[in-house]
LUMNUPA-261847 format. One record per residue (C-alpha): residue in three letters; residue number from 0; x, y, z. Coordinates in Angstrom, 3 decimals, m for minus. Each point is the difference from the previous one (the first is absolute). Last residue first. Layout:
! LUMNUPA-261847
<numar = ALA, lumtor = NUM, u = X, v = Y, w = Z>
...
! end
This chain:
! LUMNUPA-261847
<numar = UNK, lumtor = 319, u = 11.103, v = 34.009, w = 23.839>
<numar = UNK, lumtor = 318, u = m1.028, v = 1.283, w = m3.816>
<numar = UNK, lumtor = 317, u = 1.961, v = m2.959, w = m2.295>
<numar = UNK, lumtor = 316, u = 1.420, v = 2.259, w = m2.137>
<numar = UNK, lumtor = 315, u = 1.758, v = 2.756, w = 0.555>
<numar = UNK, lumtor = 314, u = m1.854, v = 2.629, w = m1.892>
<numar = UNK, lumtor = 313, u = 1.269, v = 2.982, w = m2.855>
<numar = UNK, lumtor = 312, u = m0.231, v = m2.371, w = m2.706>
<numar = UNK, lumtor = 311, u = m4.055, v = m0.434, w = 0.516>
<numar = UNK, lumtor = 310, u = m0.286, v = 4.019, w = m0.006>
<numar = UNK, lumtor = 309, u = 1.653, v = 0.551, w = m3.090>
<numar = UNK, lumtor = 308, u = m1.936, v = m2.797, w = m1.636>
<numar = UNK, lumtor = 307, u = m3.020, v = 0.952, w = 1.652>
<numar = UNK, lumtor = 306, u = 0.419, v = 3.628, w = m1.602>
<numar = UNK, lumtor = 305, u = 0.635, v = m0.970, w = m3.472>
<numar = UNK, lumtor = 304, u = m2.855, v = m2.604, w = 0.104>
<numar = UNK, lumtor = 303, u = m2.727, v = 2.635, w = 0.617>
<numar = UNK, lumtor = 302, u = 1.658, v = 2.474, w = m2.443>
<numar = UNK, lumtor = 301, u = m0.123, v = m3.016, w = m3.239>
<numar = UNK, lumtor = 300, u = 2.693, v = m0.447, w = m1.875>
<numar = UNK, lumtor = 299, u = m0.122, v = 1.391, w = m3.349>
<numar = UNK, lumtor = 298, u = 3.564, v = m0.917, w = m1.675>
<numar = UNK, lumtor = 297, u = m0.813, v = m3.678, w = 1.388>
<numar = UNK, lumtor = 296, u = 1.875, v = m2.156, w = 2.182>
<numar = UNK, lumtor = 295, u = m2.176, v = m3.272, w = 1.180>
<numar = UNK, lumtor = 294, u = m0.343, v = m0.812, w = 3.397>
<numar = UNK, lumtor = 293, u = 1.308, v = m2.250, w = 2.552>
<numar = UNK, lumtor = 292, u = 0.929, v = 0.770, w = 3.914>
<numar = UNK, lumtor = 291, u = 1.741, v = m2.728, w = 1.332>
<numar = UNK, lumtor = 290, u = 0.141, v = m2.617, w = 2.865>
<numar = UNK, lumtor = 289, u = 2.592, v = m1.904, w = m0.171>
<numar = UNK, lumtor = 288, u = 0.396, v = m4.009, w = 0.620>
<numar = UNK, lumtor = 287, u = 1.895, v = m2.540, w = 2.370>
<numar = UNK, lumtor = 286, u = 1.441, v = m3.220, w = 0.242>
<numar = UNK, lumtor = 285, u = 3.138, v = m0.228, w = m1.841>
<numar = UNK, lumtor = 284, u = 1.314, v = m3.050, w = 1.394>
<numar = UNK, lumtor = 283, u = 3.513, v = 1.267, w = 0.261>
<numar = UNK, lumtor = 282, u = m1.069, v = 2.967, w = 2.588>
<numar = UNK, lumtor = 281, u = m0.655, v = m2.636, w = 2.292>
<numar = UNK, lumtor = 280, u = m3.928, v = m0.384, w = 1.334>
<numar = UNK, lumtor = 279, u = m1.025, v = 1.541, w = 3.725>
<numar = UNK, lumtor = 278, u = m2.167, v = m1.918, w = 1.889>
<numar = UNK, lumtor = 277, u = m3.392, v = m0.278, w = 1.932>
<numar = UNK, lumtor = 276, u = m1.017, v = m2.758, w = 2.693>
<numar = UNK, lumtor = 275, u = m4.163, v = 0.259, w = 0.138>
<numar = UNK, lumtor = 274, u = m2.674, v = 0.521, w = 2.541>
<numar = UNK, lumtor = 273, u = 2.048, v = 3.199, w = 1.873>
<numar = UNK, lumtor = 272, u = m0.235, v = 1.491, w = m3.648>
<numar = UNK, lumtor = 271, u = m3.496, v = 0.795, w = 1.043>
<numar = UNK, lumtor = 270, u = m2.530, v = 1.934, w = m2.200>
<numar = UNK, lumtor = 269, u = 2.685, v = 0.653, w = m3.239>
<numar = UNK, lumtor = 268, u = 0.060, v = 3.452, w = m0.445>
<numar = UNK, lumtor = 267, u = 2.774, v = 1.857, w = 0.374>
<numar = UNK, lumtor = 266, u = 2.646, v = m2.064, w = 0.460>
<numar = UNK, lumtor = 265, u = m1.055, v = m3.075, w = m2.307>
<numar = UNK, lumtor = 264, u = m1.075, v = 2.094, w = m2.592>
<numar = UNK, lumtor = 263, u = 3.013, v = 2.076, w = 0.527>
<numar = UNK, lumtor = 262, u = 2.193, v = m3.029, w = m0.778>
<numar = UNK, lumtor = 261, u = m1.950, v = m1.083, w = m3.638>
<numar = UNK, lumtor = 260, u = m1.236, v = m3.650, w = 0.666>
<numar = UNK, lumtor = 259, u = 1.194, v = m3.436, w = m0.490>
<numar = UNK, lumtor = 258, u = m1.664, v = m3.043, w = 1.318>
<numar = UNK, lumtor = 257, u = 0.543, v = m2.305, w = 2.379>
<numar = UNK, lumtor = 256, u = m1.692, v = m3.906, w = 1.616>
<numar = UNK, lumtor = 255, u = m3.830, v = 0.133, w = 0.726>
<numar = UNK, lumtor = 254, u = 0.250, v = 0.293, w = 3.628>
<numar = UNK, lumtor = 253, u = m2.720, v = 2.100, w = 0.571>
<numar = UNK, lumtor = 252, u = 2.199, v = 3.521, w = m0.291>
<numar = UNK, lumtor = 251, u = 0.829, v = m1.582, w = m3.159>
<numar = UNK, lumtor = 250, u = m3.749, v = m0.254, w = m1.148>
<numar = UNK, lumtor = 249, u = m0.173, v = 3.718, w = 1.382>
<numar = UNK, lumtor = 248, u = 2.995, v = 1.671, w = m1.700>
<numar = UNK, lumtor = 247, u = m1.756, v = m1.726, w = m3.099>
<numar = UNK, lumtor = 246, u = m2.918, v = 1.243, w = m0.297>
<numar = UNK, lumtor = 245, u = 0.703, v = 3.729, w = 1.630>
<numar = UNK, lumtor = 244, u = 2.928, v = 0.106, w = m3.183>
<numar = UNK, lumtor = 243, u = m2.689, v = m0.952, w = m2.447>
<numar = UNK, lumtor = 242, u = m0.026, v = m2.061, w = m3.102>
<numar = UNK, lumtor = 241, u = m0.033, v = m4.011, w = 1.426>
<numar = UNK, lumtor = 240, u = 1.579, v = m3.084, w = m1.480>
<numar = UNK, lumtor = 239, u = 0.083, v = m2.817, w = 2.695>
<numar = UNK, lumtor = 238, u = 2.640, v = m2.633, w = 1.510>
<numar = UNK, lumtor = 237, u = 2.429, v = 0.024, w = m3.054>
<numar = UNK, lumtor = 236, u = 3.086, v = m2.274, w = 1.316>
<numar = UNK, lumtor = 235, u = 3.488, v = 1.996, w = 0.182>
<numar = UNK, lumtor = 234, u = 2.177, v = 0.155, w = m3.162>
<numar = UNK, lumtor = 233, u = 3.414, v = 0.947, w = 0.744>
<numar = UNK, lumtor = 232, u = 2.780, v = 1.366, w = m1.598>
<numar = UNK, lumtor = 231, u = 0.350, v = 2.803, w = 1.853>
<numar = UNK, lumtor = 230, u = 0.102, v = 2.466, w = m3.590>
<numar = UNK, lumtor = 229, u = m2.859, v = m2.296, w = m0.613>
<numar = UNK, lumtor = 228, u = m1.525, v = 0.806, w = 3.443>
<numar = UNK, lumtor = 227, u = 0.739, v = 4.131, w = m0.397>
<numar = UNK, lumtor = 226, u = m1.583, v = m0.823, w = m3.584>
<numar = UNK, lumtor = 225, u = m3.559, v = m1.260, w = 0.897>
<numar = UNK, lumtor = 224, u = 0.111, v = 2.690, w = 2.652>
<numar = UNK, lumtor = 223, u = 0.398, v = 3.180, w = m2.716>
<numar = UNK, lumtor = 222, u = m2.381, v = m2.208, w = m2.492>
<numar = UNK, lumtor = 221, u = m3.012, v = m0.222, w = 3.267>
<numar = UNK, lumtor = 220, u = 0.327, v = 3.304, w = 0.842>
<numar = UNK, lumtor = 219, u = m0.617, v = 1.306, w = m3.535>
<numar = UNK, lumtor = 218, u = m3.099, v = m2.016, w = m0.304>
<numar = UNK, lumtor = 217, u = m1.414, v = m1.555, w = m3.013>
<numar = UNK, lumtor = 216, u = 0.464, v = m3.262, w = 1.412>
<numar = UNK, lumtor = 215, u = m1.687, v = 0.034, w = 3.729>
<numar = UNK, lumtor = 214, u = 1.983, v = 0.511, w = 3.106>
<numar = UNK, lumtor = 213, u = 1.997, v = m2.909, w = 2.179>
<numar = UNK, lumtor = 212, u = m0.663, v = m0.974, w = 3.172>
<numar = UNK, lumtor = 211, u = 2.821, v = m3.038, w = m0.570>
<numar = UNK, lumtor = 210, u = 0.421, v = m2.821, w = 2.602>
<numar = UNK, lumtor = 209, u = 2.912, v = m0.841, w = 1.370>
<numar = UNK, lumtor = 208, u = 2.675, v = m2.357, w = m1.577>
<numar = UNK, lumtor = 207, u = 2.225, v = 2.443, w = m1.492>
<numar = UNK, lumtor = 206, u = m0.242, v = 2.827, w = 2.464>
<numar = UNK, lumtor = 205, u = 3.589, v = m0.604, w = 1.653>
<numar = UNK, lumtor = 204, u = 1.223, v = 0.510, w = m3.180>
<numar = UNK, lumtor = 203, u = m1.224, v = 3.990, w = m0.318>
<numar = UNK, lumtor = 202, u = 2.784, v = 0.853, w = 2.639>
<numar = UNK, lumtor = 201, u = m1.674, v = 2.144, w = 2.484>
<numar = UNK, lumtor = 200, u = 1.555, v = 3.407, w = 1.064>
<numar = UNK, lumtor = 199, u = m1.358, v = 1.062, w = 3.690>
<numar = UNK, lumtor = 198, u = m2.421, v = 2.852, w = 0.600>
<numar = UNK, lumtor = 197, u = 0.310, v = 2.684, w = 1.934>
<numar = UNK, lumtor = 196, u = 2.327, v = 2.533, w = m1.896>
<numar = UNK, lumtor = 195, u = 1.718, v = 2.663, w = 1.962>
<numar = UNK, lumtor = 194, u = 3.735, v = m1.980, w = m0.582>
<numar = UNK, lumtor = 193, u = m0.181, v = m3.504, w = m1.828>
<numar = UNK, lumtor = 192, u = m2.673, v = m2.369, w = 1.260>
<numar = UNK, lumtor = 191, u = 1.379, v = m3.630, w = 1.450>
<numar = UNK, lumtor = 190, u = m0.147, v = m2.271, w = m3.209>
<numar = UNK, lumtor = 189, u = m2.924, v = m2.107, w = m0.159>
<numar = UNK, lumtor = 188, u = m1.574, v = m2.301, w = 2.375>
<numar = UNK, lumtor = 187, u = m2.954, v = m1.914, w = m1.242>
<numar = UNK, lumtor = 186, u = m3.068, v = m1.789, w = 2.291>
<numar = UNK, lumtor = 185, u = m2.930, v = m1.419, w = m2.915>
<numar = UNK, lumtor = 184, u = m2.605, v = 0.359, w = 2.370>
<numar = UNK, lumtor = 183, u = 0.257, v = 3.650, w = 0.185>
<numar = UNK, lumtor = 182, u = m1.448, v = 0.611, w = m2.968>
<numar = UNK, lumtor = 181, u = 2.974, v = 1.849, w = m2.840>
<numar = UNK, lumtor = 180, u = 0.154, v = 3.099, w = m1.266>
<numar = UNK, lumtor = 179, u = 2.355, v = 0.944, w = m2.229>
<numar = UNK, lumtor = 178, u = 1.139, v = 3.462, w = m0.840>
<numar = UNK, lumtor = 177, u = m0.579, v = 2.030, w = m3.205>
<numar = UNK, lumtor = 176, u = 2.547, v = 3.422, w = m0.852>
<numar = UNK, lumtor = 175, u = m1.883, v = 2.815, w = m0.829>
<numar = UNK, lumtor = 174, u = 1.842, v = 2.952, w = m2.142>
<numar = UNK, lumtor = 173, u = m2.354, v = 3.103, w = m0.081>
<numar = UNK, lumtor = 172, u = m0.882, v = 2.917, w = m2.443>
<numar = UNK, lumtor = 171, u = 1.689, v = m0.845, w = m3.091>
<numar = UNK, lumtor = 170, u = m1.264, v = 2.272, w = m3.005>
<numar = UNK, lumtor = 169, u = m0.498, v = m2.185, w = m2.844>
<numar = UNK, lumtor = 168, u = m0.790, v = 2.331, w = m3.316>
<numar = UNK, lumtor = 167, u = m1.533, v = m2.167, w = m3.003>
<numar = UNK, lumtor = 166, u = 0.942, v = 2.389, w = m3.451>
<numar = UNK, lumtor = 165, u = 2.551, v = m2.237, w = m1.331>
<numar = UNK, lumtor = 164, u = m2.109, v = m2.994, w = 0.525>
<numar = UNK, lumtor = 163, u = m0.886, v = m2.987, w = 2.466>
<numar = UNK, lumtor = 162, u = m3.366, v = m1.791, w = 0.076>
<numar = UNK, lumtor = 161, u = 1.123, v = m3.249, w = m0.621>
<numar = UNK, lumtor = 160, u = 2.198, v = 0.502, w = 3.246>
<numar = UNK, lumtor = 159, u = 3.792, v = m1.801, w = m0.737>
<numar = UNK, lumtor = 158, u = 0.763, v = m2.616, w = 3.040>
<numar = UNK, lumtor = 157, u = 3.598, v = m0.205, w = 0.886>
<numar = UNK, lumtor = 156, u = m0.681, v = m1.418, w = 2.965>
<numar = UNK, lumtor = 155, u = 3.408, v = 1.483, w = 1.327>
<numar = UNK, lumtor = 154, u = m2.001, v = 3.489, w = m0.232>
<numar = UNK, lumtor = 153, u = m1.987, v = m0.703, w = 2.481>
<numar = UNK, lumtor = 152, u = m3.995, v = 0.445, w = m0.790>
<numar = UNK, lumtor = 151, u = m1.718, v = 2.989, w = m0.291>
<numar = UNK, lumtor = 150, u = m2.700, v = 0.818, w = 2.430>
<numar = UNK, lumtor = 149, u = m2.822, v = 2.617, w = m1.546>
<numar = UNK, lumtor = 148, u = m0.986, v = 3.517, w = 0.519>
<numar = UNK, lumtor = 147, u = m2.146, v = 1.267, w = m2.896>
<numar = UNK, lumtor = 146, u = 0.069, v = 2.614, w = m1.441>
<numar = UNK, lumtor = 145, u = m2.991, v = 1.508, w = m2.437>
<numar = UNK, lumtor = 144, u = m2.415, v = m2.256, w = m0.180>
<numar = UNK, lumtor = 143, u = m1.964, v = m1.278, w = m3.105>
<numar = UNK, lumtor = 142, u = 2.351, v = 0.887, w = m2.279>
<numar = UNK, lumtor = 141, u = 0.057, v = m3.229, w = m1.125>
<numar = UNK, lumtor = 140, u = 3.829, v = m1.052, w = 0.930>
<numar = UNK, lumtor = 139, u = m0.989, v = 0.797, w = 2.835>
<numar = UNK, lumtor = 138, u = m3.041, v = m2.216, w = 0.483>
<numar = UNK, lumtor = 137, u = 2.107, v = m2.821, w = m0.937>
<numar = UNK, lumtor = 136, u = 2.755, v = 1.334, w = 2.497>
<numar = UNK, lumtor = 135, u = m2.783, v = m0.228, w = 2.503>
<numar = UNK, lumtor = 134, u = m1.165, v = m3.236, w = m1.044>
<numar = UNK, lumtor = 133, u = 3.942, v = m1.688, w = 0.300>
<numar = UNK, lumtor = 132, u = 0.464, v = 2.296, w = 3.561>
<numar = UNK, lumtor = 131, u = m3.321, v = m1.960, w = 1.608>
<numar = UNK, lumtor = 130, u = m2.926, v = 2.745, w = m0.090>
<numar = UNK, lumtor = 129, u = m1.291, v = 2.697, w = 2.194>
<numar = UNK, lumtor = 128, u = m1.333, v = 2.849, w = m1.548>
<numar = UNK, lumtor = 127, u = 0.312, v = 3.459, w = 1.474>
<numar = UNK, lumtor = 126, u = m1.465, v = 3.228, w = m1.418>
<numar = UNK, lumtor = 125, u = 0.582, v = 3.576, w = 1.577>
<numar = UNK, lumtor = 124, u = m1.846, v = 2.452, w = m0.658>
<numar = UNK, lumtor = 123, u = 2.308, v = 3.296, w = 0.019>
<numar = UNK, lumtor = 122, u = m1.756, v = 2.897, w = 1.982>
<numar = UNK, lumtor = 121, u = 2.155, v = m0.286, w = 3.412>
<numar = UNK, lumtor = 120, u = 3.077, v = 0.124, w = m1.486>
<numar = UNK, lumtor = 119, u = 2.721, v = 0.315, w = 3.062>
<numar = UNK, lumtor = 118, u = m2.736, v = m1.685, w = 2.192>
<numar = UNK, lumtor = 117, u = m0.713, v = m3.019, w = m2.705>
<numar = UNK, lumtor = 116, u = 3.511, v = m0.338, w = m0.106>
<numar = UNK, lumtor = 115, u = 1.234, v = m0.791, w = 3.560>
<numar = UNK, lumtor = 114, u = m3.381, v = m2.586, w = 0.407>
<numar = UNK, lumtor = 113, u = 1.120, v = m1.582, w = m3.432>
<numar = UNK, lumtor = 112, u = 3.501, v = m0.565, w = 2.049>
<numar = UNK, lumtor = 111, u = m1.465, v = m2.265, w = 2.837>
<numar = UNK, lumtor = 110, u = m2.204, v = m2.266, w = m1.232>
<numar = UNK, lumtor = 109, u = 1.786, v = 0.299, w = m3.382>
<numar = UNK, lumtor = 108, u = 3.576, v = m1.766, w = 1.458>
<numar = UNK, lumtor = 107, u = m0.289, v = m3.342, w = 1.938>
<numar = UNK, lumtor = 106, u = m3.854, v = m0.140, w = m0.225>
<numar = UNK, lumtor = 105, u = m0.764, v = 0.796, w = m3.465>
<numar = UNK, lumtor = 104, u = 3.497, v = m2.140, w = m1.221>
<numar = UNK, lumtor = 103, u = m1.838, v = m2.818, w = 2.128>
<numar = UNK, lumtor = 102, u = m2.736, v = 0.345, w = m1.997>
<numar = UNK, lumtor = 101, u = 1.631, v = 0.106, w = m3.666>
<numar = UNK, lumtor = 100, u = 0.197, v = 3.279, w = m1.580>
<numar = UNK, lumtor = 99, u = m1.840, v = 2.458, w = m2.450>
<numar = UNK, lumtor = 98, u = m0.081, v = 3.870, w = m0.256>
<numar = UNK, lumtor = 97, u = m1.976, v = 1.607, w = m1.996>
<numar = UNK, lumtor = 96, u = m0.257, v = 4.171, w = 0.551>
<numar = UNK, lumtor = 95, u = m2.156, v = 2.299, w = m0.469>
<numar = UNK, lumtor = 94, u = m0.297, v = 4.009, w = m0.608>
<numar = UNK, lumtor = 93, u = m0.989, v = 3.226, w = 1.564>
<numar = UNK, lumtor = 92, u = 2.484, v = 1.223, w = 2.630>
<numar = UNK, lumtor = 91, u = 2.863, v = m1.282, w = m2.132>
<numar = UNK, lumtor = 90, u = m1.383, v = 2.115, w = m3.535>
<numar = UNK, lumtor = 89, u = m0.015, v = 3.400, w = 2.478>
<numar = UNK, lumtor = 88, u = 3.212, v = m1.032, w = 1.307>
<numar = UNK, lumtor = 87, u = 1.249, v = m0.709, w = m3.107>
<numar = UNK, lumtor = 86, u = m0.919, v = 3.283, w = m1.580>
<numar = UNK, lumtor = 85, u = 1.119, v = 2.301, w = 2.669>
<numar = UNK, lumtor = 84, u = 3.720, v = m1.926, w = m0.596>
<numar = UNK, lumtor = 83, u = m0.266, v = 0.585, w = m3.863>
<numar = UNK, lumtor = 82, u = m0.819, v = 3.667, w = 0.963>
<numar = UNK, lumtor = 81, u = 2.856, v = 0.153, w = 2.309>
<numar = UNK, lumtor = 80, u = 2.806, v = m1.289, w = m2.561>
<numar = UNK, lumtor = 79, u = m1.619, v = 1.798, w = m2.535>
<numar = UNK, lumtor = 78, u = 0.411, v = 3.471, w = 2.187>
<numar = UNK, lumtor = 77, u = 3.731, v = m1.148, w = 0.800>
<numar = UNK, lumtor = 76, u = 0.837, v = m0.177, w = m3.549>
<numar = UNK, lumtor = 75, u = m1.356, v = 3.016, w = m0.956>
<numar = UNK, lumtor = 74, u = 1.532, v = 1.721, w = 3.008>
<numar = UNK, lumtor = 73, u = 3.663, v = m1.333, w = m1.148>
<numar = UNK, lumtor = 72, u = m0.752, v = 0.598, w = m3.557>
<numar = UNK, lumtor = 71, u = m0.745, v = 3.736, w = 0.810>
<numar = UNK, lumtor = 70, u = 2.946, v = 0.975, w = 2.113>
<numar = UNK, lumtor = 69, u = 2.203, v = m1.872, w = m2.514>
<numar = UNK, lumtor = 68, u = m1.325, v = 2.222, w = m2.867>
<numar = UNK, lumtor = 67, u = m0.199, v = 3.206, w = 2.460>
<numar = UNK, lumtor = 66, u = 3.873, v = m0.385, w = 0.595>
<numar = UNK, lumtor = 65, u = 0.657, v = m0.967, w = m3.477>
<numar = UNK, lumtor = 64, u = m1.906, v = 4.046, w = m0.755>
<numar = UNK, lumtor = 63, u = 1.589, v = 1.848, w = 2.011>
<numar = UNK, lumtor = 62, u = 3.582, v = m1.250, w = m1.375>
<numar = UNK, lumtor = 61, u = m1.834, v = 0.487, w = m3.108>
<numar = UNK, lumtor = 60, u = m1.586, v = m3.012, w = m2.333>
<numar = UNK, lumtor = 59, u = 0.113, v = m0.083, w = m3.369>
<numar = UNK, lumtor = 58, u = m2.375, v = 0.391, w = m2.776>
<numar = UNK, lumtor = 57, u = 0.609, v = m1.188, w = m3.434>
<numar = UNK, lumtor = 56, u = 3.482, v = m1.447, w = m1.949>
<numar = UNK, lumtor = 55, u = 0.617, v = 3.222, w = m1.606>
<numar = UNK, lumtor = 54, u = 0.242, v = 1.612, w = 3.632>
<numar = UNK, lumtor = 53, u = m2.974, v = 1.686, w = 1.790>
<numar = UNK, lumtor = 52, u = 0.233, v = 0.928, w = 3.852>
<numar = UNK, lumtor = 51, u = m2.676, v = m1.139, w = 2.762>
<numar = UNK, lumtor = 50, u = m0.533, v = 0.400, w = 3.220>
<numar = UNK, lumtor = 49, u = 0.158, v = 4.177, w = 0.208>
<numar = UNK, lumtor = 48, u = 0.101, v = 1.291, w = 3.677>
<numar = UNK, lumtor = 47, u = m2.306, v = 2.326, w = 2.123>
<numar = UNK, lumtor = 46, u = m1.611, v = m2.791, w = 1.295>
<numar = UNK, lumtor = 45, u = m3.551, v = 1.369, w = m0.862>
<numar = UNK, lumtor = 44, u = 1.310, v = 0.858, w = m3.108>
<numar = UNK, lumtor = 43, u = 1.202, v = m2.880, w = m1.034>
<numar = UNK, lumtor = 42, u = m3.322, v = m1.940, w = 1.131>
<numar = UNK, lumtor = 41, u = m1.885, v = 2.545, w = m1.985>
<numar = UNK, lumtor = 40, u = 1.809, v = m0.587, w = m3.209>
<numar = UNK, lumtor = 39, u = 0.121, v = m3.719, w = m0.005>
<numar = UNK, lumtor = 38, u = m4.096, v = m0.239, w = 0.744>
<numar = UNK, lumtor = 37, u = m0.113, v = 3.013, w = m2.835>
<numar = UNK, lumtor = 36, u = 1.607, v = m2.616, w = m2.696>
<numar = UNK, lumtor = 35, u = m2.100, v = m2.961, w = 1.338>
<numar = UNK, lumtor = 34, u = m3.175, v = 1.821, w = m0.450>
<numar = UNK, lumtor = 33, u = 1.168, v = 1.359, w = m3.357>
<numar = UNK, lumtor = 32, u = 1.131, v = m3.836, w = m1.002>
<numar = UNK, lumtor = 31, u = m3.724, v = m1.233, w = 0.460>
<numar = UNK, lumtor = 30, u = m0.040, v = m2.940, w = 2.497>
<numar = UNK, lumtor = 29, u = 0.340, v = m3.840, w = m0.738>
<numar = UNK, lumtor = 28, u = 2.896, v = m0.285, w = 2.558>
<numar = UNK, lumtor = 27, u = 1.669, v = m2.139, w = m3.013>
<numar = UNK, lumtor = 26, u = m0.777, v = 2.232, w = m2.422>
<numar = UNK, lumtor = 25, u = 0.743, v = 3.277, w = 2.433>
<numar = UNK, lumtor = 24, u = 3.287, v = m1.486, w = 0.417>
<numar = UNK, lumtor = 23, u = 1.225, v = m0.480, w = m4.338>
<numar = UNK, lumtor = 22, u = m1.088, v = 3.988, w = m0.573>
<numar = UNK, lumtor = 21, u = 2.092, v = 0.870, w = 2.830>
<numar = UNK, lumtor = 20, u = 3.039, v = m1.799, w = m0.583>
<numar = UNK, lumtor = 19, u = 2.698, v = m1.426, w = 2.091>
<numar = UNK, lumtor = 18, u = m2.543, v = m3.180, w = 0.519>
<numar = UNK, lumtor = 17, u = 1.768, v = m0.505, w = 2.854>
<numar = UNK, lumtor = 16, u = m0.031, v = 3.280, w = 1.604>
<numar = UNK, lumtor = 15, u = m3.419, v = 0.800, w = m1.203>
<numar = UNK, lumtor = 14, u = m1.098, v = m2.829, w = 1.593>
<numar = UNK, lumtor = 13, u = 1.253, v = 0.452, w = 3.781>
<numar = UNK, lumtor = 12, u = m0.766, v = 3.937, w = m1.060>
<numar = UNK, lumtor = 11, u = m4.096, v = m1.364, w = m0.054>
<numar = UNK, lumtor = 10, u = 0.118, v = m2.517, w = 2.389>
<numar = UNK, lumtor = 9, u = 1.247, v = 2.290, w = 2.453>
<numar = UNK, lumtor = 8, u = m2.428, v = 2.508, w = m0.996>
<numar = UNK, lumtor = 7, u = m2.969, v = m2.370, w = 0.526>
<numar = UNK, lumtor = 6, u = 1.448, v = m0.941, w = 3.206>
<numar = UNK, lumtor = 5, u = m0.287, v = 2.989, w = 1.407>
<numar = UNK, lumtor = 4, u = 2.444, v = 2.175, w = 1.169>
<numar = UNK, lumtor = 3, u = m0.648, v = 2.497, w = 3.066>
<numar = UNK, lumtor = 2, u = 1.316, v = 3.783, w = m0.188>
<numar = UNK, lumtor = 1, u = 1.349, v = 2.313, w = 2.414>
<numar = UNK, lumtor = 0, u = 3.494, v = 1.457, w = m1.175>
! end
């Protein structure tokens, strides 16, 4: 038997078979129910075998004829899996996407993930605005971009995000714990370090009478610090209010009392951590944030931010 099916005729016994009338399937296949009557009878006898039998209740399958049923809804299925798949590569290679973080979030994760996207989809335009988290989830909440990756604060602050909803998706991508960094004019101990990590545990008391680099209001940073000291109980003197991480490394690398910043900040790319003392913060005081992926769920969601979303949750985060 040397014959090839095609996925017209599939379609047409699929629906035959579970319309279990003839009259009924070429309705729905919007054909003309001679057509669909010869289709049936020239498939049968190409395979040598009847498919169908009638009973009071309509037409029913043969044993020939479940066994081309399944055979058809399997390849159906598989063909609309693979043309949906042709589709979104052909909508991936041609779109845009929004993306939106902070500027350290740019150069801790984007600067070296974009780079690992853009060459998987070479034709998607990629758009990146950098913003504080509270104007990116603004912008959001919009539809102005369309993720965002943002720092969420500890969960023991118990803060609630105005812009939450059912729909908001966080997708965590990196838990950074802050460390203190103190001039070296102000001489501090610590704790010996535990195991392979370098730098020595400070208690937060021992700050309480130097000076305070601290970071400006409407800053995440500055809320996650402001508590680690209240959980201390301690309220060091204010020496300056400042918004960037370069800022104020460098006033404390000039003696200008401590500050807090995110640990691979400090690692990574801080100029000269030989100018400075650095510590680790106890668990207890709660000093740290996460990096997340944010977007909104939608029954359409966009190709473009289907594939970085898969791609983003496939990395170990930070790159080395």
């Amino acid at each position: 038997m040397k014959r090839s099916m095609k996925d017209k005729e599939l379609l047409y016994i699929k629906t035959i078979a579970e319309e279990k009338n003839i009259t009924r399937a070429a309705q729905k296949l919007h054909v003309a129910q001679p057509s669909l009557t010869q289709c049936v009878q020239r498939i049968e006898k190409e395979l040598n075998c009847p498919l169908f039998y009638r009973q009071k209740s309509g037409l029913v399958l043969t044993d020939a004829g479940a066994l081309y049923y399944k055979v058809a809804c399997d390849i159906l299925e598989l063909w609309e899996h693979f043309s949906k798949a042709i589709e979104d590569m052909q909508q991936v290679t041609s779109g845009s996407l929004s993306i939106g973080a902070s500027w350290y979030n740019t150069l801790l994760i984007l600067t070296s993930f974009l780079p690992v996207y853009t060459r998987k989809y070479p034709q998607v335009e990629v758009r990146l605005q950098e913003k504080n988290s509270t104007e990116l989830e603004r912008l959001l909440s919009q539809g102005e971009l369309d993720l965002i990756l943002t720092h969420q604060y500890p969960r023991e602050l118990n803060i609630k995000q105005n812009f939450e909803s059912k729909r908001l998706v966080h997708v965590p991508l990196l838990r950074e714990d802050f460390c203190v960094v103190v001039a070296q004019q102000y001489p501090l101990t610590g704790e010996k370090p535990v195991g392979d990590d370098d730098l020595p545990l400070l208690s937060l008391s021992e700050l309480a009478s130097v000076p305070y680099v601290q970071f400006n209001h409407n800053q995440r940073i500055r809320h996650i610090s402001n508590f680690a000291l209240e959980q201390a109980g301690i309220h060091p003197p204010v020496a300056v209010s400042t918004y960037g991480f370069p800022s104020a490394f460098e006033l404390v690398s000039r003696g200008m009392g401590f500050t807090f910043l995110p640990e691979h900040y400090v690692r990574r790319f801080a100029p000269n951590r030989q100018a400075v003392q650095v510590f680790k913060i106890a668990g207890e005081h709660c000093a740290y944030w996460t990096t997340s992926v944010c977007y909104y769920q939608s029954d359409y969601m966009p190709v473009t931010v289907e594939r970085f979303l898969e791609l983003v949750s496939s990395q170990h985060f930070p790159y080395a």
